[in-house]
N, C-alpha and C positions, 0 to 999 in steps of 0.2 A: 675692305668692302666700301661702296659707292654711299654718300646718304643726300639726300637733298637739300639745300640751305634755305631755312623759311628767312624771308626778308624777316628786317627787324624794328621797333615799336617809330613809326613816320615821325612821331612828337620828339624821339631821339633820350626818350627818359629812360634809366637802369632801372626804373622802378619794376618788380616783378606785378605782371598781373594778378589778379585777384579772380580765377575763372570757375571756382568750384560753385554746384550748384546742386543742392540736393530735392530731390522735385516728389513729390506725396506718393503714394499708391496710388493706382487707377490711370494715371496720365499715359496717353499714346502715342509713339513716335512713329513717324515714317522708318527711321531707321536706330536702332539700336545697336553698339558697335561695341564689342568687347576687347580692350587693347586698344592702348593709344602710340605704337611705334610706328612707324613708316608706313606698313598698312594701312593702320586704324586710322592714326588723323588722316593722310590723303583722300581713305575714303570719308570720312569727315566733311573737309572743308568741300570736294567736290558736291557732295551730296545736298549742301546748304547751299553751295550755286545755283544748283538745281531747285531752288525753294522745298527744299525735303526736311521736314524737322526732324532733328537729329540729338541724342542721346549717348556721347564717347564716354566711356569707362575705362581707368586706368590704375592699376594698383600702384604703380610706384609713381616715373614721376611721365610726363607728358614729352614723347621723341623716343622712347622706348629705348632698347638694348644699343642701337647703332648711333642717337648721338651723345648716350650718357654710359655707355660701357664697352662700345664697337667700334665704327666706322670712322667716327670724329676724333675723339681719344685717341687711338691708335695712331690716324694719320699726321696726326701731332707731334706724337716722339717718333714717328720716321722723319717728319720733316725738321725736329729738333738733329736727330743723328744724322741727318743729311748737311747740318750746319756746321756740326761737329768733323765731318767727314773734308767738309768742302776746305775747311780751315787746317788742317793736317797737310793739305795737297793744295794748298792755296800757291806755293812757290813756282809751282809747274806752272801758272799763269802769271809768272813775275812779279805777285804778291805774296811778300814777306807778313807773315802772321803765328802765329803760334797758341799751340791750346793748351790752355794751362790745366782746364780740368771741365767735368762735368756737372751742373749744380743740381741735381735732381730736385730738391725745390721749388727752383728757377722753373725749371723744364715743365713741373707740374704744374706750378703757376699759369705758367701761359697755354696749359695744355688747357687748363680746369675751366680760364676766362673766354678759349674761345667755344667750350661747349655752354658755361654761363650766356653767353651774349647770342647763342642760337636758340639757347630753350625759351631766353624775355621773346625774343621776337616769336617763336612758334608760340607760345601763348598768348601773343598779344593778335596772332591769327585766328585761334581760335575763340577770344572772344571776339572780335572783331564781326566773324561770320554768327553769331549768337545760338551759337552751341552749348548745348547742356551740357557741362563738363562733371564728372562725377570722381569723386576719390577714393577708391574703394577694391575691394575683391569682388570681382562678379563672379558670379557660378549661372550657370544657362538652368532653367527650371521647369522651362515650356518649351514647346517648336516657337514661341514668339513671346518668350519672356526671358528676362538677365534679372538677378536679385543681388543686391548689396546691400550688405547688414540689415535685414528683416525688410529692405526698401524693395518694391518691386517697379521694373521700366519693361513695359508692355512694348514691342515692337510690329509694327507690319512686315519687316523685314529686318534679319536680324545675318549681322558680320560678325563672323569669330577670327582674332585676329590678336591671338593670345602668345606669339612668339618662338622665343627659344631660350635653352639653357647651354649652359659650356657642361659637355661632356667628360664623364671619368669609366676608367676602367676597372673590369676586380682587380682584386689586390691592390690599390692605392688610395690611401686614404690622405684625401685633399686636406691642409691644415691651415693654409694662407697664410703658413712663415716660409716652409721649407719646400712644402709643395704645392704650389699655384694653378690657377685657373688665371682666364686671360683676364679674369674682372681685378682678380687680386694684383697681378705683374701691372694694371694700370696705375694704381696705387703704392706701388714702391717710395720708398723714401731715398731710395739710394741707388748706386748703378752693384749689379753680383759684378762679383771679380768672375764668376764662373756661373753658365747654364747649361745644363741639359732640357732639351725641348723636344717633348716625347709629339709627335704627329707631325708630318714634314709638308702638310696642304696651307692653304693661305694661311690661315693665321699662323702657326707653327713659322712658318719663312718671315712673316712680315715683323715675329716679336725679336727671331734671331737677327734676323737684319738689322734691327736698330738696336739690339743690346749688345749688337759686333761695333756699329758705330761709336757706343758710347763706350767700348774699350774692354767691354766683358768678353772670355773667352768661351766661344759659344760650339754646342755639339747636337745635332737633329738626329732624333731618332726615329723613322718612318719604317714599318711594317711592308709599304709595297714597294716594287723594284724601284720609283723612281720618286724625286721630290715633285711637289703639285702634280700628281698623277693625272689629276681630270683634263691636264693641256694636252697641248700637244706634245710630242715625243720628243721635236729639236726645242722646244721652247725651254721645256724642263734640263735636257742637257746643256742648254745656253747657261741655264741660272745657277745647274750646279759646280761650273768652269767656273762661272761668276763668285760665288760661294769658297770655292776653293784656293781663288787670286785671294780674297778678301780674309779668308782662315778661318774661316767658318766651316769646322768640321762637320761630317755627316755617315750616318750608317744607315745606308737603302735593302729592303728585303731583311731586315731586320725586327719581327715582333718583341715588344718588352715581354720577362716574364717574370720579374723581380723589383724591388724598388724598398732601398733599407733605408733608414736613418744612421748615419752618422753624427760624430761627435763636431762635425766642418759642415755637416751639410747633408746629402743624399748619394747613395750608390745604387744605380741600379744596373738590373743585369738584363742582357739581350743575348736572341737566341745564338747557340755556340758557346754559352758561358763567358763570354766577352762580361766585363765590368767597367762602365764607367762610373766615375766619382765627380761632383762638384757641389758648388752652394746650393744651388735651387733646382728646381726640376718645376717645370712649366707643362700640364698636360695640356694638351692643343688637339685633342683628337676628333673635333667636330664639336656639333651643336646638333642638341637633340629638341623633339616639339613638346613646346609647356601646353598638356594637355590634359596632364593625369589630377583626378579630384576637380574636374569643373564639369563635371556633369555631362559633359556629352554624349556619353555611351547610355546614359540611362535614359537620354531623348530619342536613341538612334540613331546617332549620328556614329557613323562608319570609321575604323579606327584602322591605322595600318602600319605597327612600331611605333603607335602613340601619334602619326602622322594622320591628319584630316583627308578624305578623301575624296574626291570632287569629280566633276565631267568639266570641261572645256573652257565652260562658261561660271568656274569655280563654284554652285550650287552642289552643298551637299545630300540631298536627295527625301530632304528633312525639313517638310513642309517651305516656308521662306527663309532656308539657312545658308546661308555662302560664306565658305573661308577663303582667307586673302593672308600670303607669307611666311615665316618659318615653317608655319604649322602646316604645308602643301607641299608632298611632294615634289622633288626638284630642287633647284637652285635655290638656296641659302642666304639671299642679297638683299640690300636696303631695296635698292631701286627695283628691285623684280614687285617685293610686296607693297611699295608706291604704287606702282604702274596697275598693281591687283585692284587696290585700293580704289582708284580712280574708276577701271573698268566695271568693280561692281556699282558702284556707286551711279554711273550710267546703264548699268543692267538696269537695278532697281528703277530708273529714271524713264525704263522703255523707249533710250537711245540706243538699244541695238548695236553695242560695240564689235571692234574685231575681236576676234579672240586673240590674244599674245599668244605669239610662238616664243616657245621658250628657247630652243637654236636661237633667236636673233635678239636677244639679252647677250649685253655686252658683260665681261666679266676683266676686271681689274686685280692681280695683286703688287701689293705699294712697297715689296722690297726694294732693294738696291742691285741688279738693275727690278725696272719693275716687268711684268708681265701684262700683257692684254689680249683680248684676243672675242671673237663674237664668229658664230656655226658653228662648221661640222671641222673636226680634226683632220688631217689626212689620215688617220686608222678609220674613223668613222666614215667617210665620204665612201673611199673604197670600199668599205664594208656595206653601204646603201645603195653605189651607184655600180659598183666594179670595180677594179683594180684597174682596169684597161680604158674604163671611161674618166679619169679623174687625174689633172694636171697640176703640179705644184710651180711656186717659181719663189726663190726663197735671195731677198735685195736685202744685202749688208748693208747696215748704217756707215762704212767704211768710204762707200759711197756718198753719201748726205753731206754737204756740207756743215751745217746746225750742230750733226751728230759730234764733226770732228772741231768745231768750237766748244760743244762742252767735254769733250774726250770721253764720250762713250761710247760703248759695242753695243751690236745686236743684229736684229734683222726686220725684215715685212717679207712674213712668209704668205704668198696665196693661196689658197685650194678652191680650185674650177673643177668642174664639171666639163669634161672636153667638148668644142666648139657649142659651151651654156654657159652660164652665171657662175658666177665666184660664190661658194657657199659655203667659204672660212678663209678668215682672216687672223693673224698669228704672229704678235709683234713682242719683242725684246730689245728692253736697252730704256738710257734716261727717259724718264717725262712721257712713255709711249702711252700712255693711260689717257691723255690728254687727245692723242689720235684717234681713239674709239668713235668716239662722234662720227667721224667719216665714214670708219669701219662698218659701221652697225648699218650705217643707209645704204652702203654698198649691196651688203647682207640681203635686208630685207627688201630694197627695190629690184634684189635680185637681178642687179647690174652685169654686163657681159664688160668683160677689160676694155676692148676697144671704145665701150664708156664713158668710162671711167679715165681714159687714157687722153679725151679731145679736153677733161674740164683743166682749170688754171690752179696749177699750186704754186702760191707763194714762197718766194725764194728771200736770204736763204731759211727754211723750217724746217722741219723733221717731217710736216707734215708731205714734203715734196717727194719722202721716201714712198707714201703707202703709193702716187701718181708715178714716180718711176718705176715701179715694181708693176705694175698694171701697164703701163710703155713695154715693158719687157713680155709681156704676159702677152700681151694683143700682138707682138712679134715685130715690133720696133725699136730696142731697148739705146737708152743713148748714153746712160751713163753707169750701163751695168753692159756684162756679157748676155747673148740668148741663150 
């Protein structure tokens, strides 16, 4: 997942801030904000630009699940195992190198320092914008009150923005030696000689991908026919050819229905009575919303699988209550509940934002290769617009120059709307995560190819892939067939 980088303390001091701030009974806020992750602070500090007095509450620590258990962690040891990877295969570029081994301390070291060195600076933002900052468990107690430890913060308008948890299934009882959550696998001391990784969507692909790099023999186990189901159909079998060159096994259309302990490790069983065996078992099955016991149903506020339930403009329908990320149906992303973050925060401001389309949230996963991708699938397109109205054009990186300097595969797949707008975008291979940016304005200025196809891409880039694929699209193609 994506997370946003808060600049860090201008004075350039380690020293951690000092921003807690516990404020009497009676005192009134413009905005009262429950959860400080990617949400909460965004809408935070926006709402203090705004001259909005503002009240963030955060029970653990400040940057929430994505850059202290998620997003930044993760992207760490993939780009640790990418280090690991690059130096194994270093010869094929006529340097000679060799890996002697893995230091998982090392690894976590520098994993731990660059989420260390984003949370001084994201505090040293929030006090900077002179935010009440609070440390505490909030529980909602009014349509316009939040209470931590017998304290009560009165709001005029109050954001719930209370997160997520890492999901488990019946029958598996989580231990955080033998069988992990994704909080625990960040925390290793060591590389498994063997995983099994029950859930095959992003996280599930992202933790096997880098515990294949670091030399663990690694096996997905996913329940629907295909790995990262929610992409698109060629992306997912790009990743799993990918997966397969790399030996990272995998069993699709596969439900768990067993999960033992052994005397080495863990056995579980999948449907067909199939048995695998290894060290650890990694459940990766999703993220569910931390919602239950904070009082929200007893305010009326609308609940649905424990998910918050909102109209457009994310107001839950509960006097001035607005939720903002995990907790909202939909996508699951840092940067979705940022962008939440900001929009309420301008609601409340009566700047009259747009409302986000969730189609034009870009979506990353940081395996190896990685995936990207922003709209409608080609199943979905067809299924909205017709089968007869809906045109794909699908540019190998094989083509790219950039691509065949770092000796990767993939594609830029398009999906248009016939003689209309591109309204998905669908990339695989090195670094394509990087290419969203374009992507996404494609998307949403709802660009026609021939567009897209007069602007300048820099040579040579990967980015020149997503402008040659749109040459071909608009029916000029120069370094592809039509």
């Amino acid at each position: 997942m994506i997370c946003p980088f808060p600049r860090h303390d201008p004075s350039g001091s380690d020293a951690t801030w000092e921003i807690t701030v516990s404020e009497p009974n009676g005192q009134t806020f413009d905005v009262v904000i429950l959860g400080g992750g990617s949400g909460g602070y965004a809408a935070a500090l926006r709402a203090a630009q705004l001259d909005l007095s503002v009240a963030l509450i955060e029970k653990d620590k400040l940057g929430g699940t994505c850059l202290h258990r998620g997003c930044i962690p993760t992207k760490a040891l993939l780009h640790a195992g990418e280090i690991a990877d690059q130096t194994r295969e270093s010869e094929q570029f006529g340097v000679k190198a060799e890996l002697i081994g893995v230091d998982m301390a090392g690894v976590n070291s520098y994993k731990d320092g660059v989420v260390a060195r984003l949370y001084k600076g994201l505090q040293g933002l929030v006090k900077a914008a002179k935010i009440t900052y609070v440390e505490g468990t909030g529980r909602l107690v009014g349509p316009d009150a939040v209470e931590v430890d017998g304290v009560r913060y009165t709001g005029r308008n109050i954001i719930l923005a209370t997160g997520s948890y890492s999901r488990s299934l019946p029958g598996i009882e989580v231990d955080g030696e033998r069988v992990l959550t994704s909080e625990h696998a960040l925390t290793l001391d060591r590389v498994p000689t063997s995983a099994i990784v029950l859930g095959g969507g992003v996280i599930g692909v992202e933790f096997a991908s880098a515990w294949r790099s670091f030399g663990a023999e690694v096996t997905v186990v996913e329940a629907l026919p295909r790995l990262v189901a929610a992409e698109d159909e060629e992306s997912s079998k790009a990743l799993e050819r990918a997966f397969r060159k790399r030996g990272i096994g995998f069993k699709t259309g596969k439900p768990f229905e067993k999960v033992e302990r052994t005397d080495s490790g863990v056995r579980v069983t999948i449907a067909g009575g199939e048995t695998l065996e290894a060290e650890l078992l990694l459940v990766a099955v999703g993220r569910g919303p931390t919602t239950a016991n904070l009082g929200y149903e007893e305010q009326g506020i609308r609940l649905d699988r424990g998910f918050v339930l909102t109209d457009e403009r994310l107001r839950t329908g509960v006097g001035n209550i607005f939720a903002v990320g995990d907790i909202v149906p939909g996508l699951q992303l840092a940067h979705r509940g940022f962008q939440q973050g900001i929009f309420v925060a301008e609601e409340i401001a009566g700047r009259n934002p747009t409302a986000i389309d969730e189609n034009g949230i870009p979506r990353v996963t940081y395996s190896d290769p990685e995936l990207a991708s922003v709209g409608l699938t080609e199943a979905k397109a067809k299924e909205k617009y017709g089968a007869d109205k809906v045109q794909t054009y699908n540019y190998p990186l094989g083509g790219n120059g950039k691509s065949q300097i770092l000796k990767t595969n993939g594609f830029v797949k398009l999906v248009r709307v016939s003689d209309g707008p591109v309204v998905g975008v669908h990339m695989v291979g090195a670094r394509v995560g990087e290419l969203i940016g374009e992507a996404q304005l494609i998307f949403n200025w709802e660009a026609y190819p021939a567009e897209v196809a007069q602007l300048v891409h820099a040579h040579p880039t990967q980015n020149e892939a997503l402008g040659e694929a749109h040459l071909a699209l608009a029916g000029k193609p120069l370094h592809a067939h039509a």
